[in-house]
C-alpha positions as CSV (number, residue, x, y, z in Angstrom):
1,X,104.8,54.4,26.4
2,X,105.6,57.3,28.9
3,X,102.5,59.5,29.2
4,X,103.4,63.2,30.1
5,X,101.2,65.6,31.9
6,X,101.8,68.9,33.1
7,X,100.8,70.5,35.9
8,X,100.5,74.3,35.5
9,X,101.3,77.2,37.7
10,X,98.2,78.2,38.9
11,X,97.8,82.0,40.3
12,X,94.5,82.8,42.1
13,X,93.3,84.1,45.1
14,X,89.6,85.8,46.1
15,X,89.1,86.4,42.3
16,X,89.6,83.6,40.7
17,X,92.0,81.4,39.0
18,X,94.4,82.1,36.3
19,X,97.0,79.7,34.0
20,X,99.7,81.8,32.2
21,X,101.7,79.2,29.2
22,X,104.9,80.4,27.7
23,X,106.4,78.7,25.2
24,X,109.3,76.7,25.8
25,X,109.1,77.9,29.6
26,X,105.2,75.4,30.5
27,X,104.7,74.4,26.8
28,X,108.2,72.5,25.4
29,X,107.8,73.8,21.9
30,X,107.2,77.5,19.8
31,X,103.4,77.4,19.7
32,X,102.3,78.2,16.0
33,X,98.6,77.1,16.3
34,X,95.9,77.1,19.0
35,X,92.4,75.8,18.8
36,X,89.5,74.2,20.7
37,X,86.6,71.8,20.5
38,X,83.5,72.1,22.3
39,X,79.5,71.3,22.0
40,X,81.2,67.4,21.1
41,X,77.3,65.7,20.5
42,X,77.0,62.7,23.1
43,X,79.0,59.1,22.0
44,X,81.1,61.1,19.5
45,X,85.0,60.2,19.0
46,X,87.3,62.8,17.5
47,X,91.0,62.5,16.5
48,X,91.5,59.1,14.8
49,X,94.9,60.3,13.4
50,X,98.4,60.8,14.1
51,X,100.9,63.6,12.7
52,X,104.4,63.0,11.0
53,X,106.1,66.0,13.1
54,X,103.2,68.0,14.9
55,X,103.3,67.9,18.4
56,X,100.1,69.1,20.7
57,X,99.7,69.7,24.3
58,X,95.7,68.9,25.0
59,X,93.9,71.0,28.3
60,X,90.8,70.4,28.9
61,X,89.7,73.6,30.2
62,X,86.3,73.3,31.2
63,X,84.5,69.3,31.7
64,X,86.4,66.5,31.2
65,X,87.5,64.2,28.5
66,X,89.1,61.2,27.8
67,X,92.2,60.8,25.6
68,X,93.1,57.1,23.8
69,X,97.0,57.3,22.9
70,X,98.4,54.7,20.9
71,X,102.4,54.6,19.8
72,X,101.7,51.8,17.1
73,X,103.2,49.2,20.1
74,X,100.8,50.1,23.1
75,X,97.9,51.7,24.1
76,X,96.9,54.2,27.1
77,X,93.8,55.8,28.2
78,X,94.2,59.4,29.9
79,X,91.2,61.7,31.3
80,X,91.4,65.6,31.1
81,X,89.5,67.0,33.8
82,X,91.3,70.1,35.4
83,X,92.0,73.2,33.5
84,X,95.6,73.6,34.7
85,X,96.7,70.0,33.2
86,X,97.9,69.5,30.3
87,X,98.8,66.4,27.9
88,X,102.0,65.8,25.4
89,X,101.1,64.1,22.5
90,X,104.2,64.2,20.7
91,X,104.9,63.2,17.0
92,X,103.7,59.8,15.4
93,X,101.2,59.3,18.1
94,X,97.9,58.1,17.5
95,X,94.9,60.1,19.0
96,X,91.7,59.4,19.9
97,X,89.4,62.0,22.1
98,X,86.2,60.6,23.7
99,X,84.0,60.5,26.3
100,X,83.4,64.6,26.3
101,X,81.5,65.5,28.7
102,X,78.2,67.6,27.9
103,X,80.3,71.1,29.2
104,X,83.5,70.3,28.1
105,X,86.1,72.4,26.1
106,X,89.4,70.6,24.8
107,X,91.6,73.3,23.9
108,X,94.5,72.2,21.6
109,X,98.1,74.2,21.6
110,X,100.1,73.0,18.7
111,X,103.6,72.9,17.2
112,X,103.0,73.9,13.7
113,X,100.5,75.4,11.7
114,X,97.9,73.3,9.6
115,X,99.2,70.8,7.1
116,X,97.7,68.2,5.4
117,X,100.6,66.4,4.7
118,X,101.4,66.0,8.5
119,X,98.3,63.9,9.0
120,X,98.2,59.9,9.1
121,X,94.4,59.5,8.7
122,X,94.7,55.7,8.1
123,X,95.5,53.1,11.0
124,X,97.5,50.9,8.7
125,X,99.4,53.5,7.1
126,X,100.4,54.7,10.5
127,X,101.8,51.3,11.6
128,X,103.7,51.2,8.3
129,X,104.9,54.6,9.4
130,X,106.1,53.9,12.9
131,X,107.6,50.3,11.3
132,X,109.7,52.5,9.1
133,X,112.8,53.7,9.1
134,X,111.4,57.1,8.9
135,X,109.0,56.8,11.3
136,X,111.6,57.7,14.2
137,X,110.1,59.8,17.1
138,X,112.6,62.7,17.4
């Protein structure tokens, strides 16, 4: 499994620090959605799902994080911890985000807009997926 992250321009100087994305340019898809998590309680894992066609770029752009990535044949742990990385997860991926720290915000840049009929929610159903014919990463 090849894990992607990308390193964004960063632009600062006495001031501060800023990240600009443009689609297609940083972010290898149109963006249609954007969202964030944050104030994750202690010991609490989010994801546990995988999408038929979505595909996210995850920043964690303030604290940390650790992502669990898992293609249906292998399995990868990845930590967010700088707010000019970001992560692919790309279509028929598993996703599991843990380990938030107390301060941390996971911001979420996605291909689509929400549909419920994108999500795998069950593990077995998402092997059956990937074990398909039509479960071909594009």
């Amino acid at each position: 499994m090849q894990v992607i992250k990308y390193a964004f321009q960063q632009h600062g100087d006495e001031r501060g620090q800023l990240v600009a994305l443009e689609e297609f340019k940083d972010i290898p898809f149109k963006i249609k959605r954007v969202y964030y998590m944050y104030d994750t309680a202690q010991g609490v894992t989010r994801g546990y799902h995988a999408h038929k066609s979505l595909q996210q770029i995850l920043i964690c752009i303030h604290g940390s994080c650790k992502i669990r990535l898992d293609n249906g044949k292998e399995k990868k742990i990845v930590t967010l911890e700088k707010p000019y990385e970001g992560l692919y997860v790309s279509n028929v991926m598993w996703r599991e985000m843990f380990d938030f720290s107390s301060d941390a915000v996971l911001m979420v840049l996605a291909s689509e807009l929400y549909d419920e009929s994108d999500y795998i929610r069950d593990y077995d159903e998402f092997l059956k997926f990937v074990n398909s014919k039509d479960g071909v990463k594009e």
